[in-house]
Backbone as JSON Lines, residues from 0, in Angstrom:
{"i":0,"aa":"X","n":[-14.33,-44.96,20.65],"ca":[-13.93,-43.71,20.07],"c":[-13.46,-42.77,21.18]}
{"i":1,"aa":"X","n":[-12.19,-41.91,20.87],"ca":[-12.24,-41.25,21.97],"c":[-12.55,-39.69,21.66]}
{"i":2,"aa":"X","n":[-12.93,-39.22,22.18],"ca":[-13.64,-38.04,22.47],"c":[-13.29,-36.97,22.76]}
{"i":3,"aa":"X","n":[-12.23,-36.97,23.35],"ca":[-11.1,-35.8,23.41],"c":[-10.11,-35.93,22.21]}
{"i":4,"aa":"X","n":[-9.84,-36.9,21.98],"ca":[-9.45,-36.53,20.13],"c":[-10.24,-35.9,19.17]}
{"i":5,"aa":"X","n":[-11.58,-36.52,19.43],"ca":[-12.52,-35.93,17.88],"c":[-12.93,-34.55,18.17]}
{"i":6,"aa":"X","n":[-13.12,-34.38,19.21],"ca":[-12.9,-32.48,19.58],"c":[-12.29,-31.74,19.47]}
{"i":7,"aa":"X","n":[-10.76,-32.59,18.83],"ca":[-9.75,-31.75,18.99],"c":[-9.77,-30.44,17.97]}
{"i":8,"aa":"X","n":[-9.99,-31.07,16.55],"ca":[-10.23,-29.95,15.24],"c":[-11.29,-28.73,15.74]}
{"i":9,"aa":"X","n":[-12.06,-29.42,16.47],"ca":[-13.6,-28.17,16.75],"c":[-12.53,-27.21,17.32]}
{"i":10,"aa":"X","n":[-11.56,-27.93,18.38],"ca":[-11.27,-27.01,19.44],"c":[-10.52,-25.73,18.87]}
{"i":11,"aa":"X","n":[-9.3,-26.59,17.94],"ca":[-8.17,-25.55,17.27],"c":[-9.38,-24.68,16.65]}
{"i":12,"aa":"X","n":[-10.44,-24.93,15.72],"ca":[-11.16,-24.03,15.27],"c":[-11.63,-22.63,15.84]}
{"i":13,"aa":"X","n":[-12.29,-23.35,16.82],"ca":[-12.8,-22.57,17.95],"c":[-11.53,-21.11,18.06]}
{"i":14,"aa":"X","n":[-10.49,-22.05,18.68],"ca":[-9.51,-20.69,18.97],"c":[-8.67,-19.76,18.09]}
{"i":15,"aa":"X","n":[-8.69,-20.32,16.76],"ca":[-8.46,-19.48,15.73],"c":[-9.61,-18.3,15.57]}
{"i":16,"aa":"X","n":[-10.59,-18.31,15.75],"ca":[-12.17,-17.6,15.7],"c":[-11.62,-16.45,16.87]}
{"i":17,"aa":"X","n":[-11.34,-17.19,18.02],"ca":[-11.01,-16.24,18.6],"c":[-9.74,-15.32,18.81]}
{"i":18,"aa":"X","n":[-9.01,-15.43,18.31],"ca":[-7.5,-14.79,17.93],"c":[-8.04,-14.15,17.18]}
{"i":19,"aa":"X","n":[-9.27,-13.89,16.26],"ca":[-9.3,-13.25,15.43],"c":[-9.58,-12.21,15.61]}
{"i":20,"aa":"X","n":[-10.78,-12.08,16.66],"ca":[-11.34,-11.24,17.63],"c":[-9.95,-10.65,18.41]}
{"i":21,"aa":"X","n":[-9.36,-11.3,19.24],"ca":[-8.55,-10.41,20.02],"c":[-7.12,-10.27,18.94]}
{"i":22,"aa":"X","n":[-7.16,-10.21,18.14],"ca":[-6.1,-9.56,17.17],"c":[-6.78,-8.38,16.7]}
{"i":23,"aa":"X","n":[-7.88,-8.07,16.49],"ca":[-8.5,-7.05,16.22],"c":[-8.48,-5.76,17.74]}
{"i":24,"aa":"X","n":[-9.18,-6.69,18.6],"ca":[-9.33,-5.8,19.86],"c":[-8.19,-5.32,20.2]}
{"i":25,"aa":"X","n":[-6.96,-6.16,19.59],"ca":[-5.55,-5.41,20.09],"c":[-4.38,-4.15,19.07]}
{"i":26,"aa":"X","n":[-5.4,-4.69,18.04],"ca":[-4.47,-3.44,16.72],"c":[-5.37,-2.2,16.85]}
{"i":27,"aa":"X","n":[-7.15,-2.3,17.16],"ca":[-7.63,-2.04,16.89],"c":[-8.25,-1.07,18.31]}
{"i":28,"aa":"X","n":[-7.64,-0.36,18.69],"ca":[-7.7,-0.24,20.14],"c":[-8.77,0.38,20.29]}
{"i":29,"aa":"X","n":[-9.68,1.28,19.62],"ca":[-10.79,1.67,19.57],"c":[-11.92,0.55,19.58]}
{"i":30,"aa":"X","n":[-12.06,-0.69,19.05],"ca":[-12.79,-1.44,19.48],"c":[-12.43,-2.54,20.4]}
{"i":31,"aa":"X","n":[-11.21,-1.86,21.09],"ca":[-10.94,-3.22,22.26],"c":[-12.13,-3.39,23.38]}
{"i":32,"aa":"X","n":[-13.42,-2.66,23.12],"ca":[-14.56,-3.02,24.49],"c":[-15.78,-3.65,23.54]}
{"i":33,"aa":"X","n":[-15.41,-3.98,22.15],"ca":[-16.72,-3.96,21.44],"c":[-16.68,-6.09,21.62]}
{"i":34,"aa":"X","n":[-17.61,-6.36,22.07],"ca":[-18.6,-8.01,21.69],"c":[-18.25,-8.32,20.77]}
{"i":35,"aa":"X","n":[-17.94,-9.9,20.3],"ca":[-17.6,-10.59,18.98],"c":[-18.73,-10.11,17.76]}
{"i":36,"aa":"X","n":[-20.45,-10.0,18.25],"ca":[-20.91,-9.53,17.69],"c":[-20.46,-8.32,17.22]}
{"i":37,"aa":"X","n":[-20.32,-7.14,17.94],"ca":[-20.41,-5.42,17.58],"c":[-18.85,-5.79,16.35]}
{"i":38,"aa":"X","n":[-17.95,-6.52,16.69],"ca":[-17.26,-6.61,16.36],"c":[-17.6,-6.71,14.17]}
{"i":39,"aa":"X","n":[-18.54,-7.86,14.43],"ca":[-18.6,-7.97,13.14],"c":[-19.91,-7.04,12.16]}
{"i":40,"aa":"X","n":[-20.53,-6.73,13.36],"ca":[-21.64,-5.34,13.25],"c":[-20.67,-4.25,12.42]}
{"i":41,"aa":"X","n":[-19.49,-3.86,13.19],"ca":[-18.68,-3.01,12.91],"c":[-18.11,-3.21,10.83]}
{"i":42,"aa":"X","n":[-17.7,-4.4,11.11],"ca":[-16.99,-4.66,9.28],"c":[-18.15,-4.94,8.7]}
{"i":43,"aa":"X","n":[-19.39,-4.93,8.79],"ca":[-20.48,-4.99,7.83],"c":[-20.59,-6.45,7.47]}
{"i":44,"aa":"X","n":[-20.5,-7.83,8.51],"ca":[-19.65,-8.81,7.88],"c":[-20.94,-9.83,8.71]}
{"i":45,"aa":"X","n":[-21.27,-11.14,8.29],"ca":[-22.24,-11.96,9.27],"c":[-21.52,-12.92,10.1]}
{"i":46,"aa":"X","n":[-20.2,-13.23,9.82],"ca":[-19.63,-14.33,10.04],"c":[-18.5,-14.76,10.55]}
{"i":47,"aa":"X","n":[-17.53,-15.0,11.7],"ca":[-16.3,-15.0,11.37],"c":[-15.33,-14.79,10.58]}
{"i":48,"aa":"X","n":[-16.16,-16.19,9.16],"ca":[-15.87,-16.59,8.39],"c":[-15.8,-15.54,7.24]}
{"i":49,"aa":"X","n":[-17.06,-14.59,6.86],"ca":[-16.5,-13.38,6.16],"c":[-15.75,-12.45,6.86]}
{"i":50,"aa":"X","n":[-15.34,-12.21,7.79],"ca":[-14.75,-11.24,8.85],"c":[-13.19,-11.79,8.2]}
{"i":51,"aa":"X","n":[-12.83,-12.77,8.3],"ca":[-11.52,-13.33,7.91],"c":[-11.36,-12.83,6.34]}
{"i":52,"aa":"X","n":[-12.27,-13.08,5.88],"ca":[-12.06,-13.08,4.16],"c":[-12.2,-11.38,3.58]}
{"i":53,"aa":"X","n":[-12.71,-10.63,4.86],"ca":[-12.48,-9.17,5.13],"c":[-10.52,-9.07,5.09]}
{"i":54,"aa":"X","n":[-10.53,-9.86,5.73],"ca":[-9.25,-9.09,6.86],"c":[-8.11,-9.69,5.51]}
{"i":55,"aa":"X","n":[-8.32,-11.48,5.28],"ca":[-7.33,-11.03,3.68],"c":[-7.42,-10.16,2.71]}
{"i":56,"aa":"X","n":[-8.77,-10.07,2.48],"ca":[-9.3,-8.91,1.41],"c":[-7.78,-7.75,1.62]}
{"i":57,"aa":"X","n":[-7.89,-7.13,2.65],"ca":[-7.05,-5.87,3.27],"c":[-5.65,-6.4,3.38]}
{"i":58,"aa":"X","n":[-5.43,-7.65,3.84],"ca":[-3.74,-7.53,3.56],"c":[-3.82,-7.76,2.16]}
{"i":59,"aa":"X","n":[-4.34,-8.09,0.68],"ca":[-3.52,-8.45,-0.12],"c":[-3.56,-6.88,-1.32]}
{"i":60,"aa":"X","n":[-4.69,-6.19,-0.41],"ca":[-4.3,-4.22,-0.84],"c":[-3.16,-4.23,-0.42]}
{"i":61,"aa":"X","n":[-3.1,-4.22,1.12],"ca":[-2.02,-3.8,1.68],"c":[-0.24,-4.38,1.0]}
{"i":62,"aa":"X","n":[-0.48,-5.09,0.59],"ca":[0.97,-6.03,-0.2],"c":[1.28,-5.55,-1.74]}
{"i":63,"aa":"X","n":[-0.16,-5.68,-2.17],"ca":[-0.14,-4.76,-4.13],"c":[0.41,-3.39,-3.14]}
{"i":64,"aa":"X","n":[-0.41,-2.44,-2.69],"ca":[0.16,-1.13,-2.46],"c":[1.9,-1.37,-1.91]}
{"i":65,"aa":"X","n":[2.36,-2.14,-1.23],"ca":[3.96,-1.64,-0.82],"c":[4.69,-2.95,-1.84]}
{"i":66,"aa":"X","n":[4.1,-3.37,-2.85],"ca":[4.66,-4.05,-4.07],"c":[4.62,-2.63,-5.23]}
{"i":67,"aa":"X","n":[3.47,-2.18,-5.41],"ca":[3.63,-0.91,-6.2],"c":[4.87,-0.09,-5.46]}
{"i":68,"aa":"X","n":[4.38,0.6,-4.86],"ca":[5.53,1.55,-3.69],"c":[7.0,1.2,-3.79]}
{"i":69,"aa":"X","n":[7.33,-0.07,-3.95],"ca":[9.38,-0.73,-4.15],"c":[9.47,-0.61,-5.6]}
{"i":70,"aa":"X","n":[8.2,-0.92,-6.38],"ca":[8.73,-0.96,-8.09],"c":[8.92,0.7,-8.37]}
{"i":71,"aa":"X","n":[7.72,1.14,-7.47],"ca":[8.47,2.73,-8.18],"c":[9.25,3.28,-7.36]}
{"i":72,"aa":"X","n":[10.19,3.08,-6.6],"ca":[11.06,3.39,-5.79],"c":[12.08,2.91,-6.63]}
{"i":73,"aa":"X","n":[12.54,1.6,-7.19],"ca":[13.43,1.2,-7.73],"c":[13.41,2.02,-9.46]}
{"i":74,"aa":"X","n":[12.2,2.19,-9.74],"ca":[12.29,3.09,-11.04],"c":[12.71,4.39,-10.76]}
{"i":75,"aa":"X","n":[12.73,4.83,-9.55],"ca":[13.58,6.49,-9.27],"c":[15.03,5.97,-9.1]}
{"i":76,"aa":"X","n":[15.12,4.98,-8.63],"ca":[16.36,4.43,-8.66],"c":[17.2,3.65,-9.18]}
{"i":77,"aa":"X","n":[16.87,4.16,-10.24],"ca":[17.2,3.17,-11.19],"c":[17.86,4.38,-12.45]}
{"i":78,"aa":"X","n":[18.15,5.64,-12.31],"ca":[18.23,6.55,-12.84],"c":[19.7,7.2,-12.28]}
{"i":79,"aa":"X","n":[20.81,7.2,-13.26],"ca":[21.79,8.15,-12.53],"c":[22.84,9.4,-12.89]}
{"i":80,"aa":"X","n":[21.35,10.33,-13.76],"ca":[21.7,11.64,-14.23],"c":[21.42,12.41,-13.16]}
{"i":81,"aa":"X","n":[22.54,13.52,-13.33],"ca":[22.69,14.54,-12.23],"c":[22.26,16.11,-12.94]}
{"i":82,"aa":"X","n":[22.39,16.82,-12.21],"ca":[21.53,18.05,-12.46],"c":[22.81,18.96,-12.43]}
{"i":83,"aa":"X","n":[22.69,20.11,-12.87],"ca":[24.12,21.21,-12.65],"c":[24.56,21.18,-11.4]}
{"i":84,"aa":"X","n":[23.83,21.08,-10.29],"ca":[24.78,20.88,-9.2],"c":[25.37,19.72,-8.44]}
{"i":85,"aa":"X","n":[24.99,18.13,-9.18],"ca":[25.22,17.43,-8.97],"c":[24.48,16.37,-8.03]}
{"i":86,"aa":"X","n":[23.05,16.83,-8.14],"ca":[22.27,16.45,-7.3],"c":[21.29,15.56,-8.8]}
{"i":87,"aa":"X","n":[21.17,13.94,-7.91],"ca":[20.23,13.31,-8.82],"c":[19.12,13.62,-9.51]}
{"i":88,"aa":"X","n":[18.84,13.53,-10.64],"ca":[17.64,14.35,-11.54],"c":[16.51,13.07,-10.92]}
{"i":89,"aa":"X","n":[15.09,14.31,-11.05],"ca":[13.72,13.29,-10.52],"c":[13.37,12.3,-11.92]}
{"i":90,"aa":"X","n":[13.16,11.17,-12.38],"ca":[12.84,9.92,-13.52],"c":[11.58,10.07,-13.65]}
{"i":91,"aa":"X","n":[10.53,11.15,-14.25],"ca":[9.14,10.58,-14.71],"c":[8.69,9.81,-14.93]}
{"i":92,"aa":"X","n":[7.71,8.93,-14.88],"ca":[7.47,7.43,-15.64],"c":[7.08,7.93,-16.76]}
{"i":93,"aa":"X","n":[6.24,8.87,-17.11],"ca":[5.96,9.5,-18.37],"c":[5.85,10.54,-19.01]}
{"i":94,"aa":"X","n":[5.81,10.79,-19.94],"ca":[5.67,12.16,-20.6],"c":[5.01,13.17,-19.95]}
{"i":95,"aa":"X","n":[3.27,11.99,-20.19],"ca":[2.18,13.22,-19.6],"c":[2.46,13.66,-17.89]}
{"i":96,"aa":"X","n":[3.05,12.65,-17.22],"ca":[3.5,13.07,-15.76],"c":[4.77,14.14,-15.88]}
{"i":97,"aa":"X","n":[5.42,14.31,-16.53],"ca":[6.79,15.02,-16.27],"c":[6.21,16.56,-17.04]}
{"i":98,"aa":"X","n":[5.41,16.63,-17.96],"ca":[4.34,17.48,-18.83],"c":[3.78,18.51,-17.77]}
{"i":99,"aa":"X","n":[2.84,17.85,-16.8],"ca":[2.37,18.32,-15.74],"c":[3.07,18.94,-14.97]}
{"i":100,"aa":"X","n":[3.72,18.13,-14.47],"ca":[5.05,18.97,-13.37],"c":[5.92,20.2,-13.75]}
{"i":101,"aa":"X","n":[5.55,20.35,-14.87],"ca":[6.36,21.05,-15.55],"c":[5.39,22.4,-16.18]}
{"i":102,"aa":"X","n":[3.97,22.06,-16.02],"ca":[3.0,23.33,-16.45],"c":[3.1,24.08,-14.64]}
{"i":103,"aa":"X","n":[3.16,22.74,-13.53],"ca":[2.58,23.14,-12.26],"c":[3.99,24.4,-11.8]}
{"i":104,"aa":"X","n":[5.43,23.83,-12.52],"ca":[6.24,24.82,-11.84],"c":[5.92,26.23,-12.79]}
{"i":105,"aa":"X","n":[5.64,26.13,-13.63],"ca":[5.76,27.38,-14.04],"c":[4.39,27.98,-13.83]}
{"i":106,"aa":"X","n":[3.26,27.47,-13.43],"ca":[2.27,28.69,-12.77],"c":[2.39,28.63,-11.65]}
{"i":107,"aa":"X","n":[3.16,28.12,-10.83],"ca":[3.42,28.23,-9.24],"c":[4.61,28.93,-8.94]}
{"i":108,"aa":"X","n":[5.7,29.1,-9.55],"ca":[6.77,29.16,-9.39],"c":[7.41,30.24,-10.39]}
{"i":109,"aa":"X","n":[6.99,29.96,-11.69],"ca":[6.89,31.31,-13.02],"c":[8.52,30.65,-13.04]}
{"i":110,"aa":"X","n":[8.59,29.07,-13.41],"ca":[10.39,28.53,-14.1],"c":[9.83,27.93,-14.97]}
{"i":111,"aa":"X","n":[10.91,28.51,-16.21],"ca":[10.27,27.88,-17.49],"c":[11.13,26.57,-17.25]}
{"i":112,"aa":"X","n":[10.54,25.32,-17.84],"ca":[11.38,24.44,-17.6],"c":[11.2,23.73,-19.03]}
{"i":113,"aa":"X","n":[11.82,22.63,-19.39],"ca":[11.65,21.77,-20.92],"c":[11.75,20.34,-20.47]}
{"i":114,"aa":"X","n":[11.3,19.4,-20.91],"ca":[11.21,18.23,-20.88],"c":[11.69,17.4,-22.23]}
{"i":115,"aa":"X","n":[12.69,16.14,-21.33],"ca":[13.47,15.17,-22.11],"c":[13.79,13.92,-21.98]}
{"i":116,"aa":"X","n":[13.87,13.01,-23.19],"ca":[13.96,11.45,-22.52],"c":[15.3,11.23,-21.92]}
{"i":117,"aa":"X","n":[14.9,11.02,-21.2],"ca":[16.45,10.25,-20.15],"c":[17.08,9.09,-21.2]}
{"i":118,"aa":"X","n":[18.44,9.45,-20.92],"ca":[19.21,9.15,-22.4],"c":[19.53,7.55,-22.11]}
{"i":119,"aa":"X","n":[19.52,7.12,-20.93],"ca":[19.61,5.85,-20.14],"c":[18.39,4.67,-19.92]}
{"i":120,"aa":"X","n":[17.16,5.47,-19.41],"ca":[16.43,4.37,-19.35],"c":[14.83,5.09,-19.66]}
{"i":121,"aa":"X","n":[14.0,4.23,-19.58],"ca":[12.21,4.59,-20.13],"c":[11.92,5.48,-18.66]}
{"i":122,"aa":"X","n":[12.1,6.7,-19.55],"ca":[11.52,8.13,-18.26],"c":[11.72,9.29,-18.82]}
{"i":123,"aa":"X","n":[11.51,10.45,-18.4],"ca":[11.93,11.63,-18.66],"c":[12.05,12.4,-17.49]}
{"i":124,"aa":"X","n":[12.91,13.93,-17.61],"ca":[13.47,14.87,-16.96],"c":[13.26,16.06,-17.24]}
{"i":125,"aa":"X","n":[13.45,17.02,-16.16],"ca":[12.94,18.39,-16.7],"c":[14.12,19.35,-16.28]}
{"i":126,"aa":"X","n":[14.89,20.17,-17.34],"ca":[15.58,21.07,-17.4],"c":[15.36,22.54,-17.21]}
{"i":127,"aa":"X","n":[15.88,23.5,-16.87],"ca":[15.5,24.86,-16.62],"c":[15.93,25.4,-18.18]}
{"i":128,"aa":"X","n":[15.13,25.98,-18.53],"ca":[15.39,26.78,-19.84],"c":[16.13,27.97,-19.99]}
């Protein structure tokens, strides 16, 4: 049997464990002096192995949040009524949101405004009265 083969998997293991650590110590520049331990002291975590399942945990927020963030970017843009001066009107997703915006300008601001379905697509707009 040879022996430097069957080590080989431990080995790649091994250094994935540790990339993990210095991918942290390097984004993470506040704990670039902290021990593999303090390290996982720090994420509340016992294990590499949950330390990793931490760290997907956080990219697959991180991917829903800038997957949310393009769908409603493309729903503002996705709108192409203009306002009296020719400047693109804002697309509510809803009633009760465009409702609001529309109580907030007029006790902040004292503009009566009215609210309407966008004649194009699922949203509404707010007009000056």
């Amino acid at each position: 049997m040879n022996l430097k083969k069957s080590l080989k998997p431990f080995k790649k293991k091994l250094a994935n464990q540790n990339q993990a650590y210095h991918t942290i110590r390097r984004v993470y520049t506040h704990l670039s002096e902290l021990s593999n331990e303090e390290i996982l002291d720090y994420y509340n975590v016992e294990s590499i192995k949950e330390l990793e399942e931490h760290i997907e945990h956080i990219k697959r927020i991180i991917k829903e949040q800038t997957q949310n963030y393009e769908e409603e970017l493309a729903e503002l843009d996705s709108c192409f009524c203009r306002d009296g001066q020719g400047d693109f009107k804002y697309l509510y997703t809803t009633k009760k949101e465009a409702e609001q915006q529309r109580l907030y300008t007029l006790k902040t601001k004292r503009i009566k405004l009215q609210l309407y379905p966008c004649p194009y697509h699922c949203g509404w707009h707010l007009s000056r009265i």
